[in-house]
ROVEXLUM-165664 format. One record per residue (C-alpha): x, y, z; residue in three letters; residue number from 1. Coordinates in steps of 0.02 Angstrom, whole numbers. Layout:
ROVEXLUM-165664
c1	c2	c3	rest	nr
X	Y	Z	Ala	NUM
...
***
This chain:
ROVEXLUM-165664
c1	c2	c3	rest	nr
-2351	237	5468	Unk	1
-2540	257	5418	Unk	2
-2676	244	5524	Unk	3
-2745	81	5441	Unk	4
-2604	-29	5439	Unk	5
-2549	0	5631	Unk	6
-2652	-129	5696	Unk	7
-2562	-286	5599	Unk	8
-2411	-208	5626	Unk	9
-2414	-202	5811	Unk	10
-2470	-381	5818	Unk	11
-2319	-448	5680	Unk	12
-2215	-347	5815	Unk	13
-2280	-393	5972	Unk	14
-2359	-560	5959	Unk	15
-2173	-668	5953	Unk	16
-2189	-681	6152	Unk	17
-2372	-770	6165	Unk	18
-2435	-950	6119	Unk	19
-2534	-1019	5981	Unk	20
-2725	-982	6036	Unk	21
-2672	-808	6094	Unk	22
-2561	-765	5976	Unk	23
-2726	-809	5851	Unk	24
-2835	-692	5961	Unk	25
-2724	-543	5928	Unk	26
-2752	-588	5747	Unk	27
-2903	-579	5765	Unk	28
-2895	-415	5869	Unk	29
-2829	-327	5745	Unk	30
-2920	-391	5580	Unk	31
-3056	-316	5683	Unk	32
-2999	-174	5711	Unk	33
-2895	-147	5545	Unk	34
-3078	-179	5466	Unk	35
-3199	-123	5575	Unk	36
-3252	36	5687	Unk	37
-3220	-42	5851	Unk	38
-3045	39	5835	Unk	39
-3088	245	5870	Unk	40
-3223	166	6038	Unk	41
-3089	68	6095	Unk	42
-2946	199	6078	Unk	43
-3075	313	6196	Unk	44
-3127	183	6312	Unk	45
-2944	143	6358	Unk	46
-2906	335	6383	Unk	47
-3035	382	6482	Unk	48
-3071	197	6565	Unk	49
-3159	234	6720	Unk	50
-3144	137	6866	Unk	51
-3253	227	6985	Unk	52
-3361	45	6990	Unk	53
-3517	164	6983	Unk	54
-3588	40	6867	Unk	55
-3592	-88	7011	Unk	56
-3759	-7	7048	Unk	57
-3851	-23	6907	Unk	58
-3786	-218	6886	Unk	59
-3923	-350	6953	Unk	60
-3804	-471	6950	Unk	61
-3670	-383	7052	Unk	62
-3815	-330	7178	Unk	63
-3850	-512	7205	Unk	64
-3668	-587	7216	Unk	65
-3557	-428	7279	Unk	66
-3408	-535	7182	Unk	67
-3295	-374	7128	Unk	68
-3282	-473	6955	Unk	69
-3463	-433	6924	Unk	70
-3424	-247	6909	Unk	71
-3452	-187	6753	Unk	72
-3293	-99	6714	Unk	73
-3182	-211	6785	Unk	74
-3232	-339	6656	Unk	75
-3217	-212	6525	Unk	76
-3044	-196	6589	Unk	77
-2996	-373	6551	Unk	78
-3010	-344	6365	Unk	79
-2947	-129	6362	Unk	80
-2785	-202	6463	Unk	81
-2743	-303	6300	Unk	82
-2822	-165	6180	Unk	83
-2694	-50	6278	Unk	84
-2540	-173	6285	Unk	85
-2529	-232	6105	Unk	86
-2622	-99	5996	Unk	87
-2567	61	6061	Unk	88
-2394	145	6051	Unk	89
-2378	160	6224	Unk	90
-2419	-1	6276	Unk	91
-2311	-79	6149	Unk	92
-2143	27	6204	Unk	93
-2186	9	6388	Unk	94
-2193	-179	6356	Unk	95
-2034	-181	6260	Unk	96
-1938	-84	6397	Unk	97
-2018	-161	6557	Unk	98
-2094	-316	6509	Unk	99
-2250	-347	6605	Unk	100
-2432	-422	6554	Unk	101
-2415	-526	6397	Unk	102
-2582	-629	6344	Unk	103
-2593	-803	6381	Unk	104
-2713	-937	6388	Unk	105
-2762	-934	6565	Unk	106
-2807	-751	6560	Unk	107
-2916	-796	6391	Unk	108
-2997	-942	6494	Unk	109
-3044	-803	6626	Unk	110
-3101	-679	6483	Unk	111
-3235	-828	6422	Unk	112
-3284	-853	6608	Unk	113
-3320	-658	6638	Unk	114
-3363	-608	6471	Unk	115
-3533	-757	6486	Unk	116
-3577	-706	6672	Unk	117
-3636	-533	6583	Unk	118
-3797	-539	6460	Unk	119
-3739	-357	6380	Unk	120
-3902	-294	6431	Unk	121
-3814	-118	6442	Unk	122
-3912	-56	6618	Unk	123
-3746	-12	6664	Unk	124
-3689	103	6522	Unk	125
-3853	248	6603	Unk	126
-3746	279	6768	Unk	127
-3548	264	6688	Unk	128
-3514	444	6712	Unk	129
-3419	457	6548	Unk	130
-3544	338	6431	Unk	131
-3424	188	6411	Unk	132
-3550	31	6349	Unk	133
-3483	-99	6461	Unk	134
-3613	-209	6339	Unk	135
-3520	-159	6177	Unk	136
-3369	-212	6265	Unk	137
-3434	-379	6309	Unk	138
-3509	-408	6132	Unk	139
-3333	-355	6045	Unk	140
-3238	-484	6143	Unk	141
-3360	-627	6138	Unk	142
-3319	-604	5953	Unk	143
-3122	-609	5970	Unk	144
-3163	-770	6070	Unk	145
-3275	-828	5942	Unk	146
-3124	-811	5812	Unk	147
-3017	-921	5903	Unk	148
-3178	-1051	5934	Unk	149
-3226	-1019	6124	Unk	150
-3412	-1027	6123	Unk	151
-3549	-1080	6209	Unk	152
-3591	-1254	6105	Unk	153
-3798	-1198	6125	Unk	154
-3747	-1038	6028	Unk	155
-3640	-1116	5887	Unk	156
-3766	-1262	5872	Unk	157
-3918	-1114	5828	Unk	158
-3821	-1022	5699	Unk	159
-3739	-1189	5602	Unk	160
-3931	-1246	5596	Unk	161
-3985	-1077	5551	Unk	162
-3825	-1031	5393	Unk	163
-3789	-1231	5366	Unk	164
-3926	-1330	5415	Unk	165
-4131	-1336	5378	Unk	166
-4142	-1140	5388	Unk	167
-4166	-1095	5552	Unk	168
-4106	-1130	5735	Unk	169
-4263	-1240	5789	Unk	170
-4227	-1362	5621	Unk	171
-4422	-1354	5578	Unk	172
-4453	-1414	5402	Unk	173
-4563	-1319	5273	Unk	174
-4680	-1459	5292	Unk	175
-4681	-1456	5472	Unk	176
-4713	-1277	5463	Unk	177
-4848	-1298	5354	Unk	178
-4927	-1422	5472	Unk	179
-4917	-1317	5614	Unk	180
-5022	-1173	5544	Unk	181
-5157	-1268	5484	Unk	182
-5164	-1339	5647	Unk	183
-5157	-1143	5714	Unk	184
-5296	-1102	5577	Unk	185
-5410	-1252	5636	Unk	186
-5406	-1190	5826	Unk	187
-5447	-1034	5780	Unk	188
-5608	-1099	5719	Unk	189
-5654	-1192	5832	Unk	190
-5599	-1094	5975	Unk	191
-5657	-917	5911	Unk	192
-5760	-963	5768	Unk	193
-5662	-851	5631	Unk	194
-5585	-910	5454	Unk	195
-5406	-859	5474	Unk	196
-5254	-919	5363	Unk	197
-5063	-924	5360	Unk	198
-5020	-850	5190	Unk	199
-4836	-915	5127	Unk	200
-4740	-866	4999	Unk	201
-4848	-706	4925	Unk	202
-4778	-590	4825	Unk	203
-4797	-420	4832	Unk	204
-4839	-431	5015	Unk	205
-4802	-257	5122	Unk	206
-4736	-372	5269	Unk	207
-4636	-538	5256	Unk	208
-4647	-616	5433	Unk	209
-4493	-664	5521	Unk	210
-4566	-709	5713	Unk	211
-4417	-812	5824	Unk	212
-4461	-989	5752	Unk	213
-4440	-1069	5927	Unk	214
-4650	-998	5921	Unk	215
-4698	-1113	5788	Unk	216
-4682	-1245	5921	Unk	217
-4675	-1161	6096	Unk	218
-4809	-1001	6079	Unk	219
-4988	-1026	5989	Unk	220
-5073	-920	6067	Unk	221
-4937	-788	6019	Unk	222
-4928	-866	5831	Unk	223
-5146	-856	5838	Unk	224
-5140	-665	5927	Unk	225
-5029	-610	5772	Unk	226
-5119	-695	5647	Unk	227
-5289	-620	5728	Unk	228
-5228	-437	5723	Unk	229
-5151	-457	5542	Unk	230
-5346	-520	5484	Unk	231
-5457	-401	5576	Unk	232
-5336	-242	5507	Unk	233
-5334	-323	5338	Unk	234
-5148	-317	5355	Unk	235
-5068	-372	5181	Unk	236
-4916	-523	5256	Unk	237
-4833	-682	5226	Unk	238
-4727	-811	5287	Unk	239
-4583	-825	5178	Unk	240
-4533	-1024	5171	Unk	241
-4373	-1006	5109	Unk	242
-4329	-920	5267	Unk	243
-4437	-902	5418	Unk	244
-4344	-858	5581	Unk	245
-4322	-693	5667	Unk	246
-4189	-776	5798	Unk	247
-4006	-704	5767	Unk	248
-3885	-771	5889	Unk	249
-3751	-665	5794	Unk	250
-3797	-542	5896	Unk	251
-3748	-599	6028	Unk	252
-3570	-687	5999	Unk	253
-3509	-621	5814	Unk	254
-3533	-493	5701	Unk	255
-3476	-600	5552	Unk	256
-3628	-719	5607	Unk	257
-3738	-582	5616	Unk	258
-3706	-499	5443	Unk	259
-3745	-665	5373	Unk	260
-3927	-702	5462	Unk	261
-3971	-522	5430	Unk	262
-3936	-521	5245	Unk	263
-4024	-705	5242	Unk	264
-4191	-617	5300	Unk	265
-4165	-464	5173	Unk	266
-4150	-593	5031	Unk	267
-4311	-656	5083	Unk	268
-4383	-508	5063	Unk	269
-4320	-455	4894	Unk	270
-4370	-639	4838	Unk	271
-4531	-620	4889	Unk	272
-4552	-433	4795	Unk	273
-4615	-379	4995	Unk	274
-4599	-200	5029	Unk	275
-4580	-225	5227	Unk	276
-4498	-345	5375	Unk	277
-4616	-370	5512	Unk	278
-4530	-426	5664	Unk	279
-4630	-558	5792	Unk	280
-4620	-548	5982	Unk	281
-4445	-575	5999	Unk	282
-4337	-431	6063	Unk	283
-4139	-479	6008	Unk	284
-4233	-526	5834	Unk	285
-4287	-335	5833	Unk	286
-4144	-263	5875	Unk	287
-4042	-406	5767	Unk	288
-4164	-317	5618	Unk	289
-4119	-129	5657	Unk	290
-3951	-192	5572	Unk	291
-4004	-229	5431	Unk	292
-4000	-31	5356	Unk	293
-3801	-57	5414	Unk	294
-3783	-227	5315	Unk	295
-3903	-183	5146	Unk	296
-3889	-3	5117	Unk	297
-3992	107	5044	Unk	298
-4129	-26	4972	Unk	299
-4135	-108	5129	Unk	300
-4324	-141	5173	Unk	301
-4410	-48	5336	Unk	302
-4417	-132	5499	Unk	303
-4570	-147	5602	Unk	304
-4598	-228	5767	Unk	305
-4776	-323	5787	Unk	306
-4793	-216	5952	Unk	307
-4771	-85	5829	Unk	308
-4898	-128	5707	Unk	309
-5019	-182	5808	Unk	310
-5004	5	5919	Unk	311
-5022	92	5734	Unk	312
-5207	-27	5697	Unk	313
-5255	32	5890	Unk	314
-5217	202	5869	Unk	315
-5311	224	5712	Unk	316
-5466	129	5760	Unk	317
-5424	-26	5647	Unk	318
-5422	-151	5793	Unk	319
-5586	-204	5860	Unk	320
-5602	-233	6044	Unk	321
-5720	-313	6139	Unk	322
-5810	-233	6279	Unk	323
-5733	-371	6407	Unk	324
-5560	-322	6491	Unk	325
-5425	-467	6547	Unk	326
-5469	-453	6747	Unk	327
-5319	-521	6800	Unk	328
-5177	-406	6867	Unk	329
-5051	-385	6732	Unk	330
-4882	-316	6724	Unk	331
-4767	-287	6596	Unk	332
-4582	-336	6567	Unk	333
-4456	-223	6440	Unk	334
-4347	-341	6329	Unk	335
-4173	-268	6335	Unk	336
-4149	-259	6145	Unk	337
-4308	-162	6115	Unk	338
-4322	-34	6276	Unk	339
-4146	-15	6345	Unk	340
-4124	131	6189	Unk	341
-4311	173	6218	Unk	342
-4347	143	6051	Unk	343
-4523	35	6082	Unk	344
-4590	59	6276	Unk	345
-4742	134	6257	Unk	346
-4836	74	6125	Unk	347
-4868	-99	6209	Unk	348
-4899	-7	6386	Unk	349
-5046	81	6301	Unk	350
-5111	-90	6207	Unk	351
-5119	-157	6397	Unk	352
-5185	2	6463	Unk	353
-5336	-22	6340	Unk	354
-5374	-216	6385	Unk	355
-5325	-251	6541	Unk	356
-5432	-196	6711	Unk	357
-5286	-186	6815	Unk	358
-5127	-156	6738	Unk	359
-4967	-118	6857	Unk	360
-4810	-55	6823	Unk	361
-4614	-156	6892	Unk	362
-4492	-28	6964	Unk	363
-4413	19	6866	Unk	364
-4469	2	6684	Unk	365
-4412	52	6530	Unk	366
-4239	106	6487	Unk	367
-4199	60	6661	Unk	368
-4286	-110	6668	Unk	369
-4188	-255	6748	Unk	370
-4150	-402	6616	Unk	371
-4242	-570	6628	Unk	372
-4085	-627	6688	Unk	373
-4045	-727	6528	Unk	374
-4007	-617	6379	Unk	375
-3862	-612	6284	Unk	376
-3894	-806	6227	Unk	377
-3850	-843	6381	Unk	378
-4044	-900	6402	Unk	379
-4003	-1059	6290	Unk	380
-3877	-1118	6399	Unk	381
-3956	-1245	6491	Unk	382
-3799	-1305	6604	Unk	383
-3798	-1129	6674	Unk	384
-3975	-1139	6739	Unk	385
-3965	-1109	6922	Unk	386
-3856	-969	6880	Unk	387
-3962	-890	6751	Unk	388
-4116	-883	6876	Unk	389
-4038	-897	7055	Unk	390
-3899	-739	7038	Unk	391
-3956	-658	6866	Unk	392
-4136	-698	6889	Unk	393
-4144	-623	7091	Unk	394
-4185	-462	7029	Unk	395
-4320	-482	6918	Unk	396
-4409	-611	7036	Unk	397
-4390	-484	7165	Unk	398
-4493	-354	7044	Unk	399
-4621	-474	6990	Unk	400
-4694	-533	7175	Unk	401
-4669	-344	7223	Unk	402
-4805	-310	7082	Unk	403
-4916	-442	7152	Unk	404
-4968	-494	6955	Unk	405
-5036	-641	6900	Unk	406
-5012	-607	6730	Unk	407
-4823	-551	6656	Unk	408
-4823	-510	6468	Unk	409
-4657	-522	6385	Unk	410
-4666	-486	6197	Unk	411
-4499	-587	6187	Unk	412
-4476	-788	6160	Unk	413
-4284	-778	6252	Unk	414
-4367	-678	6388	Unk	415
-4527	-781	6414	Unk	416
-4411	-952	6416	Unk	417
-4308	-863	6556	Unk	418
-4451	-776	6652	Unk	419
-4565	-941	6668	Unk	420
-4392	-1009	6744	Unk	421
-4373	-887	6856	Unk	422
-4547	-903	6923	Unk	423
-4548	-1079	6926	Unk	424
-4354	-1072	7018	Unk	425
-4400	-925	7132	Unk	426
-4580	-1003	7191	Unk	427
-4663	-884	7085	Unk	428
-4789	-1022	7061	Unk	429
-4948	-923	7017	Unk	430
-4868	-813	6886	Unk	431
-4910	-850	6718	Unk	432
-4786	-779	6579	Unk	433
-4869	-748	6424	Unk	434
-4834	-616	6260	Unk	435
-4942	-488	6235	Unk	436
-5040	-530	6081	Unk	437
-5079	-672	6188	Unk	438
-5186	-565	6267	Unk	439
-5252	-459	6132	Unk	440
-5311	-630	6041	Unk	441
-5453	-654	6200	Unk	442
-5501	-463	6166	Unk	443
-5515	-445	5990	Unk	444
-5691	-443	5922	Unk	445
-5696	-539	5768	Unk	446
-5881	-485	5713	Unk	447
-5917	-666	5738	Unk	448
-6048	-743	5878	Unk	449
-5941	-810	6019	Unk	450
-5903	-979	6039	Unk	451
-6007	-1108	6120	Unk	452
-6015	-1111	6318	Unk	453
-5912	-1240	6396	Unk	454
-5970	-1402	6411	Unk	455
-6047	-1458	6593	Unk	456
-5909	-1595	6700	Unk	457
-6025	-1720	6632	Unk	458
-6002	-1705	6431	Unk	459
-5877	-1801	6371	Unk	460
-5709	-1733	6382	Unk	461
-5668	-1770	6205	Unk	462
-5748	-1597	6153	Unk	463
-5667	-1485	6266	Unk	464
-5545	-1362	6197	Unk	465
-5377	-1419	6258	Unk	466
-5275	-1320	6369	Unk	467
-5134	-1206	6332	Unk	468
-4996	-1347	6386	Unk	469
-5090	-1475	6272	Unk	470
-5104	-1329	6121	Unk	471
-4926	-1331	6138	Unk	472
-4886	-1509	6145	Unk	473
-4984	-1522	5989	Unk	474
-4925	-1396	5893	Unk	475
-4745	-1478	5941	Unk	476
-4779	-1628	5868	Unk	477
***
């Protein structure tokens, strides 16, 4: 029998004894495996499956409940013990002699429970003493659950919108769109008295834009900071309108879903003749990105993270600071996606270093940074709420009044969503959560006189500058 036709044949052979929804999951199982290169990790992982619970350590979420289902590899286990029984040789001969555990729907409503209470934020996969990714495990059966339709409705919603609907998981129009950057363009000038534009649809661009598109109506000031830094380094970018979002909740449920999104953005690309993508603040939409060399081959387009770019401009003396420092205390939090492989830590830690007065580090940081508490999609799950920020959340609320900061710069949109609920949940109430080029657009010197002094309590109210919660609402609107 060769090697790639084993995995239908054990489920044609083994899958008489189950019921409809799992009998569709082994299906499932093994297209995946047949077609994919989970087969070799999973044939290791069930070998050498430790069950020391060492990972229990590095889990915030078991250090907060001490529920034994919280342990890393025990939830792994759930989906290796049906790997083992009905896609290896041994399982399937010790099942046909002995009988024993045969898949059924209660133990798939138990995988769905187990397999959302973990946001794959791989902290435990640094202390498993032989390297099994407890996250990849969680990611490959969220997939095989996904195949037989057991997902989180917020998830599925985002991705029909994103392949099916308008173009991307928010449902903002072009027009829309449109109307929110000129809006953006007229507060920069009359809040910092610089000409800057939103280019769409340029060709021959070196970056095509893809920020999460939940900013368009939730983050101006991070929208403004990355339009500020693009115009003072004379950056050459666009917005693409035939496809504007960053957000991939493939990622986080299916790699079919995935493919799809990614190949979306590098069609952008190609239709707009751009030579580069440049990735927003958003940290799955980064890592979501880093695919897409897997997904387009050899002409797929370089991937750069604003952080990134806007590290590159500092370094090289292309982006022009003001003498003034932010005085607040300010700490920084590591998205998952773009620190857990240590790919992007330290370029934003030295963009704070250079504008902030008193900068302060959580313990721990980097590769070993606790989640916000709500990654893996789980974030958009409303319902789950308490859960997200209560047990998830502990952790990282813990960290943040241990740094004493008034400021918390996340250059992620899932992760400032989660954080602000975490503060506001955890009575973290003088916390403000905000993304980095947030910051850099009160610091930039735009070679232009500063605006006009406030306005005494007496001057009509009409020509203050609005607030950040009004910005927002307007831009929403």
């Amino acid at each position: 029998m060769q090697t790639r036709d084993k995995y239908s044949y054990y489920v044609e052979q083994t899958a008489l004894d189950v019921t409809d929804r799992p009998r569709k999951f082994l299906e499932a199982f093994g297209s995946v495996l047949k077609h994919g290169n989970y087969g070799a990790v999973l044939d290791t992982y069930s070998r050498v499956s430790a069950k020391c619970a060492r990972c229990a350590a590095s889990c915030q979420l078991y250090e907060t409940t001490q529920d034994p289902r919280d342990i890393p590899c025990r939830r792994s286990q759930l989906l290796l013990r049906v790997y083992h029984r009905y896609f290896t040789h041994a399982g399937v001969a010790k099942a046909r002699l002995f009988g024993g555990f045969t898949l059924s729907d209660e133990y798939l409503d138990e995988m769905a429970e187990e397999y959302y209470r973990c946001t794959a934020c791989r902290r435990c996969k640094a202390t498993c003493p032989i390297g099994i990714d407890h996250g990849l495990v969680t990611h490959l059966a969220r997939w095989l659950l996904a195949e037989i339709e057991v997902i989180p409705k917020a998830l599925v919603v985002s991705v029909r919108e994103q392949l099916e609907g308008v173009g991307n998981t928010s449902a903002i129009p072009v027009p829309a769109l449109k109307d929110t950057c000129e809006f953006l363009e007229e507060e920069l000038q009359d809040i910092y008295n610089v000409d800057i534009k939103y280019p769409f649809d340029v060709e021959g661009s070196e970056y095509v834009f893809f920020p999460a598109v939940s900013d368009f109506l939730l983050e101006a000031d991070t929208l403004m900071g990355n339009a500020a830094v693009m115009h003072v380094t004379g950056g050459s970018w666009t917005i693409g309108t035939g496809n504007y979002d960053g957000i991939n909740y493939g990622l986080f449920y299916s790699d079919r879903m995935l493919e799809r999104i990614v190949n979306n953005v590098v069609a952008e690309v190609h239709r707009l003749k751009g030579r580069k993508v440049l990735v927003g603040e958003c940290g799955h939409a980064t890592r979501s990105a880093w695919f897409i060399p897997t997904f387009a081959g050899p002409d797929a387009p370089p991937v750069v993270n604003c952080l990134e770019y806007a590290y590159q401009m500092l370094e090289a003396g292309k982006l022009p600071l003001k003498d003034t420092r932010i005085e607040e205390r300010v700490t920084y939090h590591d998205p998952c996606n773009i620190a857990r492989t240590g790919r992007i830590t330290e370029e934003p830690r030295e963009i704070l270093k250079a504008i902030c007065k008193d900068y302060v580090e959580m313990t721990p940081n980097r590769t070993r940074n606790y989640c916000c508490g709500g990654g893996g999609g789980t974030v958009s799950i409303d319902e789950i709420r308490s859960f997200r920020t209560k047990l998830m959340g502990k952790r990282k609320a813990d960290q943040i009044r241990a740094t004493e900061a008034q400021i918390v710069v996340s250059p992620c949109a899932n992760c400032k969503k989660q954080l602000r609920e975490v503060c506001e949940d955890n009575e973290l109430n003088d916390v403000e959560v905000v993304g980095l080029h947030d910051l850099l657009l009160k610091v930039i010197d735009f070679g232009v006189p500063e605006p006009k002094a406030e306005q005494s309590a007496g001057d009509s109210q009409s020509d203050e500058q609005p607030e950040a919660g009004e910005l927002q609402s307007n831009v929403a609107k």
